[in-house]
C-alpha positions in Angstrom: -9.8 21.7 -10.6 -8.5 18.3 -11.0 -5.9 17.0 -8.1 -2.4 15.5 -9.7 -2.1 12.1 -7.9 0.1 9.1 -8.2 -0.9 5.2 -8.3 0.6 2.9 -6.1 0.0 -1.0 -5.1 0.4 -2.6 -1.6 0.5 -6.3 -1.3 -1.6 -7.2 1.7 -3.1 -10.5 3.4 -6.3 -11.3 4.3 -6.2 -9.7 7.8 -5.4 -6.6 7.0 -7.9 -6.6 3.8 -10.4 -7.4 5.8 -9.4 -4.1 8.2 -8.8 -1.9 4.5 -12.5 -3.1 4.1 -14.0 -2.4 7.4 -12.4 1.3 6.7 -15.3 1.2 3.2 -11.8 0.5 1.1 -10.7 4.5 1.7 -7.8 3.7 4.5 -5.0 1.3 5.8 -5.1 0.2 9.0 -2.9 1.5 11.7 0.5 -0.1 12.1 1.3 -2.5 14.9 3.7 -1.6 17.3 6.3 -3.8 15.4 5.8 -2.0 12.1 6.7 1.7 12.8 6.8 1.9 8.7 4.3 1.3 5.7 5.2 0.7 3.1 3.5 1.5 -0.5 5.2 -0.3 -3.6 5.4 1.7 -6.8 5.1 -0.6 -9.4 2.0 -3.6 -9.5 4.4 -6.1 -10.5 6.5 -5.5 -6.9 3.0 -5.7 -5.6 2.3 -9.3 -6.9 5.8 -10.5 -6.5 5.3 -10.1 -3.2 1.2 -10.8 -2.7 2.0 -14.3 -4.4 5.3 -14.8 -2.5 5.0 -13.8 0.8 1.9 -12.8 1.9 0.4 -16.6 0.4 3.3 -18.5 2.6 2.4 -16.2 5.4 -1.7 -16.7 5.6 -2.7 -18.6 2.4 -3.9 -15.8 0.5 -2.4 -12.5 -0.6 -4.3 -9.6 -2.4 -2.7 -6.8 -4.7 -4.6 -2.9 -3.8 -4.9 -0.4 -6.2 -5.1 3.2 -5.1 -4.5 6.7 -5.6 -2.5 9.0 -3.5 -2.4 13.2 -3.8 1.1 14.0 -5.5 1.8 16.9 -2.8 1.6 14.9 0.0 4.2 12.1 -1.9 6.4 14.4 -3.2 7.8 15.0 1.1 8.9 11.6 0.6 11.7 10.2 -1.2 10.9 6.8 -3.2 13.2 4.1 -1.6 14.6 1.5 -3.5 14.5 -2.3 -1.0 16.9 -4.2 -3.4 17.0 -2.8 -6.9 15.8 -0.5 -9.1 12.3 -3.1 -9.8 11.8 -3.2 -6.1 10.9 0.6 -5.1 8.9 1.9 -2.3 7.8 5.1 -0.6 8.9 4.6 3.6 5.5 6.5 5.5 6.4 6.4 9.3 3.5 4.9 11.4 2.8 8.3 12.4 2.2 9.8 9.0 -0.6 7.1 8.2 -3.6 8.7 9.0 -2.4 12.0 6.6 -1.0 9.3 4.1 -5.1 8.2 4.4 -6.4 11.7 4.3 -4.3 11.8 0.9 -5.9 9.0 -0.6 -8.2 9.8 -3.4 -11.1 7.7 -4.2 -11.3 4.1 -3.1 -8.5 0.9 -2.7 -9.2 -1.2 -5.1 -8.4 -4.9 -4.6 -7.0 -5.5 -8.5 -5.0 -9.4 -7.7 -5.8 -12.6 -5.8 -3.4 -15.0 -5.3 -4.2 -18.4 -2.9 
């Protein structure tokens, strides 16, 4: 029996690449105390807008992640939308990350490189 899932992107930078990786690519890392959400993009090209445009500026390089996430456990959450229709998001409280990485299935996949 095959599991219905859904692909998402998140944009990330080099720290927190090297945490997904220390994790064997199958988690996120916990959020710091000053990010009480993560937040998963929907689409890749929101993913590399904002791996080549923030996350560059910020630390010099910024990675686009591949992966995908069990469609039950998504569909409790509603997709956001942070400044238009191409810019959409699910909003997973800190304190739903570790079920958010029990829901992964298979491995992240870093798919973009931008420096």
């Amino acid at each position: 029996m095959s599991v219905e899932t859904i692909t998402l992107w998140r944009p990330v930078g080099p720290e927190e690449l090297a945490l997904i990786e220390e994790a064997g690519m199958k988690a996120f890392p916990p959020r710091l105390p000053e990010q009480p959400i993560f937040y998963p993009v929907t689409t890749e090209d929101y993913a590399i807008k904002i791996a080549r445009d923030w996350n560059v500026r910020a630390s010099g390089s910024g990675f686009v992640t591949r992966y995908e996430v069990r469609k039950d456990f998504l569909d409790t959450y509603e997709v956001q939308e942070a400044g238009g229709k191409a810019h959409r998001e699910y909003w997973i409280p800190a304190e739903d990350l570790d079920d958010f990485n029990a829901a992964i299935v298979g491995t992240i996949e870093v798919v973009r490189e931008y420096r």
